[in-house]
N, C-alpha and C positions, 0 to 999 in steps of 0.2 A: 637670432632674429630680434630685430631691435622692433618696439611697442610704442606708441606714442599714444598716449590718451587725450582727447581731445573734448570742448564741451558739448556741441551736436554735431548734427549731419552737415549742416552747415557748416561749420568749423573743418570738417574734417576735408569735403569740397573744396573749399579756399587753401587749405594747406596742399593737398593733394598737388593744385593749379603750380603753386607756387614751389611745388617740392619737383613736379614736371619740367616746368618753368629752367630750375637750374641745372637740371643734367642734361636738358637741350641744349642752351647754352654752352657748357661743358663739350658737350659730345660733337657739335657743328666746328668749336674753334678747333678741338684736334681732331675730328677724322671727318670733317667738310658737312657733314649728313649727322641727321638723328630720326632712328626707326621706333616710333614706339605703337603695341600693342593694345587697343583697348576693350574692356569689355562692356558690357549691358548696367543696367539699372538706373536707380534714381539720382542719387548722389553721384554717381561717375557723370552723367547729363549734368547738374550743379559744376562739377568740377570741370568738364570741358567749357561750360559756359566762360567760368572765371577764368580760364585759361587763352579763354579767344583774346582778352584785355590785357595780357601778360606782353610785356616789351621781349620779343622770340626773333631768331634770325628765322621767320618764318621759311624762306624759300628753299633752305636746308632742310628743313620737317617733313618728312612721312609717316601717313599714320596707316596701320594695320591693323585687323581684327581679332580678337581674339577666337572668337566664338559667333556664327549669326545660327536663326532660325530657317528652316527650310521654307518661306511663304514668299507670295507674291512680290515687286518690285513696292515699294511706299506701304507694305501693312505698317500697321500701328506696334506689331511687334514682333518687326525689324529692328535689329541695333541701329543699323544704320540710316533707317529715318530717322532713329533721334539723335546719333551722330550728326546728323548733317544739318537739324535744328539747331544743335547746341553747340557748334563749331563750326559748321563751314558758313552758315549766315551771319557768321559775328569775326569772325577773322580773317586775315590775310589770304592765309591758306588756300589752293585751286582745289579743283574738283582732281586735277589729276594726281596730287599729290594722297590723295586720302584711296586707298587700295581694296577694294569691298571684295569679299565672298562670292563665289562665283555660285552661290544657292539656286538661281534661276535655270540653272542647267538640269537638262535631260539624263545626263548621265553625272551622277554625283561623285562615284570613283575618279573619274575622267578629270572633272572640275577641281576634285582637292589634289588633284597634282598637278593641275594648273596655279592655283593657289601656290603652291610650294614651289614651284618654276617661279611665279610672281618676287615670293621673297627672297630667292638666293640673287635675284637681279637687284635686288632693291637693299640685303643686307650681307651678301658673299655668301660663300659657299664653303663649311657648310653656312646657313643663315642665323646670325647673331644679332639679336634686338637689343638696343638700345635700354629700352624699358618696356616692360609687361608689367599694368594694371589688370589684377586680377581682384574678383568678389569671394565671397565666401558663402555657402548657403546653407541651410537648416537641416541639411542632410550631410554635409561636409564636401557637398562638389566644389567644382572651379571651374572655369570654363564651362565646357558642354562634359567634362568628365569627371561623370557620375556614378555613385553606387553600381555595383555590379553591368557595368557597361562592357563591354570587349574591347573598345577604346583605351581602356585603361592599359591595357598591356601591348598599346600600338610600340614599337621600338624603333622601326626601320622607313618612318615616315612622319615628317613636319609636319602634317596636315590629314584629320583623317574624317568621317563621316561617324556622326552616333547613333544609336539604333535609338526610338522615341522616346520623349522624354516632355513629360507633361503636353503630351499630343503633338509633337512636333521633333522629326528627324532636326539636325543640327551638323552643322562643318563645324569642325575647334583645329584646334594647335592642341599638338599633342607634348606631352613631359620632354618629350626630347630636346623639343625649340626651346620650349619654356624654360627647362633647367638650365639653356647655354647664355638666357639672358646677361646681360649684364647689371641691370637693376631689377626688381621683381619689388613694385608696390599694390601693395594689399589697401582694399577700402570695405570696413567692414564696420556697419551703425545696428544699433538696436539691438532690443533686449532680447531679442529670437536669436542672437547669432553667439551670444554669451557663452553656450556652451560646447562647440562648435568652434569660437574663437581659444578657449582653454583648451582644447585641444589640439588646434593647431601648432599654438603657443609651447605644448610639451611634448611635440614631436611624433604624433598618432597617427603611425602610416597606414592604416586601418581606417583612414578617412580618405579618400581622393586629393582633398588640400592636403595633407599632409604627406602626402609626397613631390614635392614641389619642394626647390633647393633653398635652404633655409637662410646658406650663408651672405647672400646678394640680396636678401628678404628686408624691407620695413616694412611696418604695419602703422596705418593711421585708421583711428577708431576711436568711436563715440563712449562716452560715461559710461552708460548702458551696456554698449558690448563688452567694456572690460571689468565689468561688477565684480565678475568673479575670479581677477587676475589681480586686481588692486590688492595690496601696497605692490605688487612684481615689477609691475611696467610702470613708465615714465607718464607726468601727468601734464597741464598745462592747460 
């Protein structure tokens, strides 16, 4: 697992954009398409922003979710309304191209096998993403799987439902999709994620991040998150 340290959040966004940026590239001229995964927060919002300005064979691009909230169409925290603030109103990209959670469904079982029907049309079968950005959080999740979930030991499906979590069931991608990535970038700023991010960094399957496939793994992260990995990882 390669570490990039970077000066802020900022920093980390624009690298992200740009580090995106070239495995799309990459991945459109040899296999026509690039599928990449994205998750929530604030910096990844930053990072799609600088990424809508990025010179992309856009019409080869599909984007998919990593993880959304069970709530209404346009709440405030939906990924995908800020998805769609921070990408689809600043780039090329169609609405059809960008693949949303089927959350508003009545039957949630139903819908994350819809979802996983979604991506084996969109990345073969079985389904192989291009790139998965994943977060990291203060408890050591990823995605929607977290601490002590049943999720965690989903095996025999791409796509599954979380019991609640900070008041809110959740659809994710489960370890299975996630480990067949072909790129797995991590975005992870601030002093909260410091110790959390050492662990991920030395391999702590005792965290949820931490089992997620290491060897397809960069990680770009702020000063702060690698406090306590400095002189290890790489600086800049």
């Amino acid at each position: 697992m390669n570490i990039e340290t970077l000066a802020d959040a900022d920093a980390v966004a624009r690298a992200g954009a740009a580090f995106i940026a070239a495995e799309a590239r990459t991945a459109v001229e040899a296999r026509g398409r690039f599928v990449m995964a994205i998750s929530g927060g604030s910096t990844p919002w930053k990072m799609l922003r600088a990424l809508a300005y990025e010179p992309l064979p856009w019409s080869g691009v599909h984007v998919v979710q990593i993880d959304e909230r069970v709530a209404p169409a346009g709440d405030a925290e939906r990924n995908l309304t800020h998805l769609r603030e921070s990408l689809l109103t600043h780039s090329p990209i169609t609405a059809e191209q960008v693949h949303a959670m089927p959350v508003e469904s009545a039957d949630l079982d139903a819908a994350s096998e819809a979802y996983a029907l979604t991506l084996r049309e969109i990345a073969g079968s079985p389904a192989v993403l291009d790139l998965a950005h994943l977060g990291l959080g203060r408890d050591g999740h990823t995605a929607s799987l977290v601490p002590g979930d049943p999720v965690l030991y989903v095996t025999n499906a791409d796509v599954a439902i979380s019991s609640i979590y900070q008041g809110r069931r959740r659809m994710t991608l489960t370890y299975p999709i996630l480990n067949r990535s072909r790129r797995i970038l991590w975005l992870v700023t601030g002093h909260e994620k410091a110790e959390m991010l050492t662990r991920l960094y030395e391999g702590d399957v005792t965290i949820p991040a931490g089992r997620i496939s290491r060897g397809q793994s960069v990680v770009l992260a702020d000063r702060e998150a690698t406090a306590r990995l400095r002189p290890q990882v790489s600086g800049s």
